[in-house]
DOSE-809844 format. One line per field, with one value per atom (N, C-alpha, C): atom name; residue in three letters; x, y, z; residue number from 1. Coordinates in Angstrom, 3 decimals, always signed. Atoms other than C-alpha are relative to their C-alpha. Layout:
<nodes>
at	c(CA; ...);
aa	c(Ala; ...);
X	c(X; ...);
Y	c(Y; ...);
Z	c(Z; ...);
i	c(NUM; ...);
</nodes>
This chain:
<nodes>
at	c(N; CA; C; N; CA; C; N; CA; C; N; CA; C; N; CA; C; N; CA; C; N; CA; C; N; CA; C; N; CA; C; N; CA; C; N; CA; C; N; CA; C; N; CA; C; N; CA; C; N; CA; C; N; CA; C; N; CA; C; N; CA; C; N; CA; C; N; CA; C; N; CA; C; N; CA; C; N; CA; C; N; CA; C; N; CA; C; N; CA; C; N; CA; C; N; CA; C; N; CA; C; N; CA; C; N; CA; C; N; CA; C; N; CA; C; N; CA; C; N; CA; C; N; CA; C; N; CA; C; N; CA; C; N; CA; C; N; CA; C; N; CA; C; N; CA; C; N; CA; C; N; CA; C; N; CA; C; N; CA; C; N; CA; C; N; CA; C; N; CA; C; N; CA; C; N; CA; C; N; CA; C; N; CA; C; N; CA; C; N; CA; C; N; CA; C; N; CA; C; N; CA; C; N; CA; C; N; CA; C; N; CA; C; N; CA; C; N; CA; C; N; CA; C; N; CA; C; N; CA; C; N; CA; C; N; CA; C; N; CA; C; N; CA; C; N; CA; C; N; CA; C; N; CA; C; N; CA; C; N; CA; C; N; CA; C; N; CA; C; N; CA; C; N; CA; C; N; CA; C; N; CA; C; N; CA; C; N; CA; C; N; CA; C; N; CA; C; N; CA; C; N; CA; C; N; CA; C; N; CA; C; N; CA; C; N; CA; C; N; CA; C; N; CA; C; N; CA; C; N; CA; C; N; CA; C; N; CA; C; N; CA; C; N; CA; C; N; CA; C; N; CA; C; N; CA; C; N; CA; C; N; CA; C; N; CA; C; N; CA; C; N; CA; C);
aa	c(Unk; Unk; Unk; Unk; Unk; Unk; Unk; Unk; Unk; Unk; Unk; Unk; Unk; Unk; Unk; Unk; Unk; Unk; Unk; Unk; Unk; Unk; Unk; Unk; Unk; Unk; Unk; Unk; Unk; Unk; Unk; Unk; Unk; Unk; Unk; Unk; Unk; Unk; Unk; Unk; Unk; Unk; Unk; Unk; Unk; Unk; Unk; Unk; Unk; Unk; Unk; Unk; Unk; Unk; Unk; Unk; Unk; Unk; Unk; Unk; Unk; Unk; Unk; Unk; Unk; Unk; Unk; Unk; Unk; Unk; Unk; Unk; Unk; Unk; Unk; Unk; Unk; Unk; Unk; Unk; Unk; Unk; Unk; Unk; Unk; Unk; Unk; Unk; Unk; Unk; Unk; Unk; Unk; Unk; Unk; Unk; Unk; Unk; Unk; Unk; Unk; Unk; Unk; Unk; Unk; Unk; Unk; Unk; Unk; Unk; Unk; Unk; Unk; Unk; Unk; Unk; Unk; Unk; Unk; Unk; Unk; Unk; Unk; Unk; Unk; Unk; Unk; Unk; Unk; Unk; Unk; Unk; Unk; Unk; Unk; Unk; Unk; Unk; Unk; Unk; Unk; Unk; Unk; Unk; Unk; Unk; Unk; Unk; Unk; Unk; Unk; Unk; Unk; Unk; Unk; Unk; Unk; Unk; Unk; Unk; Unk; Unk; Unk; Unk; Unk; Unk; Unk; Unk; Unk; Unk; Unk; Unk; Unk; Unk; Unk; Unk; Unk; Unk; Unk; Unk; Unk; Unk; Unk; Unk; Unk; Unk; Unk; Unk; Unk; Unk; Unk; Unk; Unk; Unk; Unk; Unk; Unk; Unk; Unk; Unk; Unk; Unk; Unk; Unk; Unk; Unk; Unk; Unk; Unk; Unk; Unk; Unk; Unk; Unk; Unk; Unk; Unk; Unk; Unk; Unk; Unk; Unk; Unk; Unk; Unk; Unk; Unk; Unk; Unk; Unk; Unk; Unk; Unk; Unk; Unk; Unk; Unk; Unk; Unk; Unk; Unk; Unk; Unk; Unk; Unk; Unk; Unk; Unk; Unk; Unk; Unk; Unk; Unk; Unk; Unk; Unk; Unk; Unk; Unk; Unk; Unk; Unk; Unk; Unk; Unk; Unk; Unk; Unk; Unk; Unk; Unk; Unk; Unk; Unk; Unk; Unk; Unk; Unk; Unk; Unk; Unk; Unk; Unk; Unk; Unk; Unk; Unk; Unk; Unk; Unk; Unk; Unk; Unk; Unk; Unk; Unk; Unk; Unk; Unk; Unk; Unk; Unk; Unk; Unk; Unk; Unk; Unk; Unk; Unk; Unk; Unk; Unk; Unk; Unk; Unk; Unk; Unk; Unk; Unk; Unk; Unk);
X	c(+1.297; +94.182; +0.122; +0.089; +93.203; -0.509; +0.583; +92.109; +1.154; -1.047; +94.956; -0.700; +0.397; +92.676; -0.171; -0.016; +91.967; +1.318; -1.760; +96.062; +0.343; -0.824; +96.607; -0.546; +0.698; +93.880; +1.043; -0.629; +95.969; +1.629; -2.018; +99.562; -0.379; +0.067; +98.059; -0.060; +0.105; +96.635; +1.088; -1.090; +99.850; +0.963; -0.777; +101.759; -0.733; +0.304; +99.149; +0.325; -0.221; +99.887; +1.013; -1.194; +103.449; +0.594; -0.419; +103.265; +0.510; -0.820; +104.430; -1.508; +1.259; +101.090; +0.742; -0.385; +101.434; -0.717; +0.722; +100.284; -0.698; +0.934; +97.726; +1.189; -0.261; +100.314; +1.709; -0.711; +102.965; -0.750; +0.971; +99.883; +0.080; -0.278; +99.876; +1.291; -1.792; +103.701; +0.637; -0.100; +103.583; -0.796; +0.690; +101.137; +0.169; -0.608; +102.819; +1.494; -2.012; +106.828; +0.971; -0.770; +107.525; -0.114; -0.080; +106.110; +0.951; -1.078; +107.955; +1.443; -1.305; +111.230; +0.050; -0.699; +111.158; -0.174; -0.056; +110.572; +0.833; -1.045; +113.094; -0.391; +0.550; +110.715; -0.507; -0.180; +111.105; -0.035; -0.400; +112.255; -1.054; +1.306; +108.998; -1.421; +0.930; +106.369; +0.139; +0.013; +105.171; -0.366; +0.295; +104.866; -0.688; +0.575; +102.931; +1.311; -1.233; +105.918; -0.379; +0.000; +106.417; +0.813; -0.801; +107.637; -0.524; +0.317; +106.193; -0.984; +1.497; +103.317; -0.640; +0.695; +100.788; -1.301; +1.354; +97.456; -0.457; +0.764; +95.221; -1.486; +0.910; +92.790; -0.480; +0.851; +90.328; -0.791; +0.806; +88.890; -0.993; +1.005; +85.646; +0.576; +0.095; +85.806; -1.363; +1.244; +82.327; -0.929; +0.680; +81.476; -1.421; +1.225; +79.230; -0.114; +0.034; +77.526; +1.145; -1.221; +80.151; +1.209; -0.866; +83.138; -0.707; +0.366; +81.478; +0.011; -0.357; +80.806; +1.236; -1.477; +84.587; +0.569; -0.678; +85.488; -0.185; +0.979; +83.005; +1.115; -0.981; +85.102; +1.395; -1.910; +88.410; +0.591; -0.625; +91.186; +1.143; -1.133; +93.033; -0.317; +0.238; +93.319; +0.417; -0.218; +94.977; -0.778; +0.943; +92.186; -1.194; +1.015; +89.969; +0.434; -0.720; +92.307; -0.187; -0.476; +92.844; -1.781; +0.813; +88.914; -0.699; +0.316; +88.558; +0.419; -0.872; +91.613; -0.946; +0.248; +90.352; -1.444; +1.328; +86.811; -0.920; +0.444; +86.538; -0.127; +0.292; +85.420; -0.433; -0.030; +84.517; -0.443; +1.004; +82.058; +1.146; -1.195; +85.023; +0.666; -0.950; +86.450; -0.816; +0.617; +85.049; +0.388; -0.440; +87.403; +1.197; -0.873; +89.756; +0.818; -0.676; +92.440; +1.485; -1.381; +95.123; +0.514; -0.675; +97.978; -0.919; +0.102; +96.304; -1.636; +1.667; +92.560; -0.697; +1.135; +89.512; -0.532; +0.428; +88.640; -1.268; +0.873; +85.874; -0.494; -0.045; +84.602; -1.773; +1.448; +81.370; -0.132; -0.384; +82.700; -0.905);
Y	c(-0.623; +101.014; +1.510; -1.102; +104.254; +1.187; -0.694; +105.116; -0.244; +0.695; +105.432; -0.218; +0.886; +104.500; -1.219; +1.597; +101.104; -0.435; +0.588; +101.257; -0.462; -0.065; +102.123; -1.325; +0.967; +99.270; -1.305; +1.275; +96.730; -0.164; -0.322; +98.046; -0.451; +1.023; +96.978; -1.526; +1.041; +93.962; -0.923; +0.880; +92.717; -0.062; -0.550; +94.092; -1.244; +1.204; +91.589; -0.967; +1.477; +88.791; -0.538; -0.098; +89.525; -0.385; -0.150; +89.695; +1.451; -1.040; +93.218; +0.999; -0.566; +95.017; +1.517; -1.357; +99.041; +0.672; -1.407; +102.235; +0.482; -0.553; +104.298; +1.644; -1.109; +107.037; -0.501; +0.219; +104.557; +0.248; -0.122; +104.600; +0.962; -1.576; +108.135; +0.205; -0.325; +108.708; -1.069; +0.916; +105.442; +0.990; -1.004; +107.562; +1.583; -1.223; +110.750; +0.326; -0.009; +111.595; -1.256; +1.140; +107.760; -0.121; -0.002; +107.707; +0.946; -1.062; +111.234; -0.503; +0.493; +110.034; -1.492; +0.971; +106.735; +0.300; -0.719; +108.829; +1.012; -1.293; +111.310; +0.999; -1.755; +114.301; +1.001; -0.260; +114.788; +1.241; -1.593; +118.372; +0.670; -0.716; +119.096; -0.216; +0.798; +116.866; -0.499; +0.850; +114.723; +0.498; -0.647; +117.186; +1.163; -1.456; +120.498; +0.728; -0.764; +122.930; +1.110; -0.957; +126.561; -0.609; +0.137; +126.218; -1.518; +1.862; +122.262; +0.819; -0.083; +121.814; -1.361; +1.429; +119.744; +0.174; +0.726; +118.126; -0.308; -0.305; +118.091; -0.771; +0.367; +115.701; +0.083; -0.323; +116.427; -1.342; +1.112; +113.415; +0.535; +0.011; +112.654; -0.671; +1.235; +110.915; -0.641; +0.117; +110.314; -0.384; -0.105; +109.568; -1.547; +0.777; +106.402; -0.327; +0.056; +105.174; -0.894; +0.581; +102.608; +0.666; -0.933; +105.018; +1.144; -0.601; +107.481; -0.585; +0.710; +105.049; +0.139; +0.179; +104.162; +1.265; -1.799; +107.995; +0.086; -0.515; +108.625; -0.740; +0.823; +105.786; +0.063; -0.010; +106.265; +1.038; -0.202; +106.927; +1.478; -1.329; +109.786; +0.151; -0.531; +111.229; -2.000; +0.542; +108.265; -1.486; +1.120; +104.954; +0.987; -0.131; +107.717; -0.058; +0.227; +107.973; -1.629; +1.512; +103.822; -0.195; +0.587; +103.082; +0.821; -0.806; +105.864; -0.480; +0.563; +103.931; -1.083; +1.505; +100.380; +0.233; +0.054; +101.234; +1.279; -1.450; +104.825; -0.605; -0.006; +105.083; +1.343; -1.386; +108.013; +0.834; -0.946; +109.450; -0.262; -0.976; +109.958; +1.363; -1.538; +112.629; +0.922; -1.796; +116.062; +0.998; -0.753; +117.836; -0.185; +0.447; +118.046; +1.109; -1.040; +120.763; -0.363; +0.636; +120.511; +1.273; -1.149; +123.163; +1.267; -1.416; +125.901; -0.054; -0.182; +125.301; -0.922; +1.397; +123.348; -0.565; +0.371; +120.974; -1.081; +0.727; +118.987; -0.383; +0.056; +117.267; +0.292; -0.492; +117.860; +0.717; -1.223; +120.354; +1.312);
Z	c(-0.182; +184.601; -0.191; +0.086; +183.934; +0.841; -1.149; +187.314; +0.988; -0.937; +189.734; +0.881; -0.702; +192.579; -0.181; +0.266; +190.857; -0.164; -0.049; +190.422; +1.526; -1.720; +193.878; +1.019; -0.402; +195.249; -0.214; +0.495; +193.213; +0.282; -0.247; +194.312; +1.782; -1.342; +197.889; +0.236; +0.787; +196.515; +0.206; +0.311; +195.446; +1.021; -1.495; +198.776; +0.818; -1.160; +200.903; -0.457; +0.672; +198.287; +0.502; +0.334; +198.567; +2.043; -1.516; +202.731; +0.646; -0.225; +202.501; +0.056; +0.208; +202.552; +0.494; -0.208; +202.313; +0.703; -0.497; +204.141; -1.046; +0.764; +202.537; -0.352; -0.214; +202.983; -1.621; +1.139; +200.663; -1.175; +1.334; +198.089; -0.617; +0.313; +197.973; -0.745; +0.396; +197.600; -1.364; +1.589; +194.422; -0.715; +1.445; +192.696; +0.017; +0.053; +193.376; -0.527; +0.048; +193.918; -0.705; +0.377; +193.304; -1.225; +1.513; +189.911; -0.750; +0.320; +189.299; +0.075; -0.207; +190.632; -1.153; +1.051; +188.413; -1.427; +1.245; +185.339; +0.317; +0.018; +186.532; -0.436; +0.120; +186.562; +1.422; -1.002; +190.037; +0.313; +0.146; +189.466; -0.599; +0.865; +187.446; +0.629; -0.759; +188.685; +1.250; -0.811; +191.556; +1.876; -1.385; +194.715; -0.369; +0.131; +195.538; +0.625; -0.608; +195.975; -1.313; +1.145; +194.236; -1.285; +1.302; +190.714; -0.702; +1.115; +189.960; -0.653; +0.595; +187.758; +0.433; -0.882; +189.137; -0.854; -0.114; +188.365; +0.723; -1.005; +191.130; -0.257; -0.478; +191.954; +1.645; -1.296; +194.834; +0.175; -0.493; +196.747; +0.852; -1.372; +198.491; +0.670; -0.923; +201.346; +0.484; -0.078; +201.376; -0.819; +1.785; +197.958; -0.187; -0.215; +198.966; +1.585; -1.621; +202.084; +0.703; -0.744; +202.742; +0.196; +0.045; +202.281; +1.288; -1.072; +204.425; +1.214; -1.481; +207.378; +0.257; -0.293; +207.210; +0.274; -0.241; +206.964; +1.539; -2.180; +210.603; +0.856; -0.672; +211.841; +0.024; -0.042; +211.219; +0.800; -1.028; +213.478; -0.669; +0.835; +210.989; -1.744; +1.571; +207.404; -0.860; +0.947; +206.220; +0.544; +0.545; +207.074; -1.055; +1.097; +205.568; -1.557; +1.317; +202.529; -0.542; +0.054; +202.515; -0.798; -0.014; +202.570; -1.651; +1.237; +199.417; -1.190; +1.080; +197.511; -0.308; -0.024; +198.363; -1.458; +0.966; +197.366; -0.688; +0.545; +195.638; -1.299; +1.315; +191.980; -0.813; +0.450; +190.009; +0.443; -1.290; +192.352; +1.196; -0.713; +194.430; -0.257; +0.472; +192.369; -0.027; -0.802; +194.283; -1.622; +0.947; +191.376; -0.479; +1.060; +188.788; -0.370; -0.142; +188.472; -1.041; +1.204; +185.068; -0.069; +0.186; +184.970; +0.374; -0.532; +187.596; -0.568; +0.667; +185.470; +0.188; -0.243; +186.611; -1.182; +1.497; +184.187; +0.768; -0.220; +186.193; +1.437; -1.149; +189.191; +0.300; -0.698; +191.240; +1.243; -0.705; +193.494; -0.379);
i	c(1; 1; 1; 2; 2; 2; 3; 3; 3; 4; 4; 4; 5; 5; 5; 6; 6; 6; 7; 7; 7; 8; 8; 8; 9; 9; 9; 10; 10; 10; 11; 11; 11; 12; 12; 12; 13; 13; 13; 14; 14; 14; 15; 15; 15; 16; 16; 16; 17; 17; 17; 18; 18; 18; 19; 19; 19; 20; 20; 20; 21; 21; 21; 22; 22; 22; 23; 23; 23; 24; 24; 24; 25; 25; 25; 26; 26; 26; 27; 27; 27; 28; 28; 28; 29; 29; 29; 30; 30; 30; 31; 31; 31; 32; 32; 32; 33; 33; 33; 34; 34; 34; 35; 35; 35; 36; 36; 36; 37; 37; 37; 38; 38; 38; 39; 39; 39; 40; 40; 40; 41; 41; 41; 42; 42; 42; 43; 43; 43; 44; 44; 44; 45; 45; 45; 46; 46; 46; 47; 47; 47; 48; 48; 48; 49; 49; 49; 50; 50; 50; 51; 51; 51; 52; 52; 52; 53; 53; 53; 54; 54; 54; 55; 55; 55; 56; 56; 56; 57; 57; 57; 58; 58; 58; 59; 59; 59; 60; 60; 60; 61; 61; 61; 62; 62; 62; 63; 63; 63; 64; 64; 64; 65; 65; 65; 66; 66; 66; 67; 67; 67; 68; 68; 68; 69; 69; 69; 70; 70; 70; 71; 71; 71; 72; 72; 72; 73; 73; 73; 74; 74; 74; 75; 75; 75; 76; 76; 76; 77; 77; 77; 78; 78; 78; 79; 79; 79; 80; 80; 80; 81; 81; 81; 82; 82; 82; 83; 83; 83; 84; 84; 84; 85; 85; 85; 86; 86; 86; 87; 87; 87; 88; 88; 88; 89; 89; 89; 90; 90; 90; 91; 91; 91; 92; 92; 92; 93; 93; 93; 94; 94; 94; 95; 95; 95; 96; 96; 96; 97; 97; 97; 98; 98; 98; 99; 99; 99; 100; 100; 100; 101; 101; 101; 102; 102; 102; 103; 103; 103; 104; 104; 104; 105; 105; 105; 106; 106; 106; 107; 107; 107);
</nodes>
């Protein structure tokens, strides 16, 4: 897919299939550092630290009424993160940030 939230949805997905179901906080860290590290660009990509280069997506957490409820409700950053993966879509993405320059978003 070309949306890592619809990746990240389906990398849980396969985790409850599997019996192993993930954190919202493993989700994060597969479509971050973990992808970096199994392409061995670890040193370039994958974290916010001085010297990477990053791409920068900005989430809503609010981006529809069901997502919002779940946000009000939740017990920390990461069910609001979880309920954004599960069921975010493009009206999730607040903004869009490529090498240091905004390239989009509704921020």
């Amino acid at each position: 897919s070309f949306s890592m939230l619809r990746t990240m949805a389906a990398a849980y997905e396969v985790g409850q299939l599997r019996g192993t179901p993930l954190h919202a906080a493993q989700l994060i860290w597969l479509a971050t550092a973990g992808s970096a590290r199994s392409l061995h660009l670890q040193d370039h990509i994958g974290s916010l630290a001085e010297g990477m280069e990053a791409d920068i997506t900005v989430l809503s957490l609010d981006s529809t009424p069901a997502i919002a409820q779940r946000h009000a409700a939740a017990k920390d950053i990461w069910e609001s993160l979880f309920a954004t993966i599960m069921m975010g879509d493009d009206r999730a993405i607040a903004d869009v940030w490529v090498a240091g320059a905004r390239r989009g978003g509704t921020a």
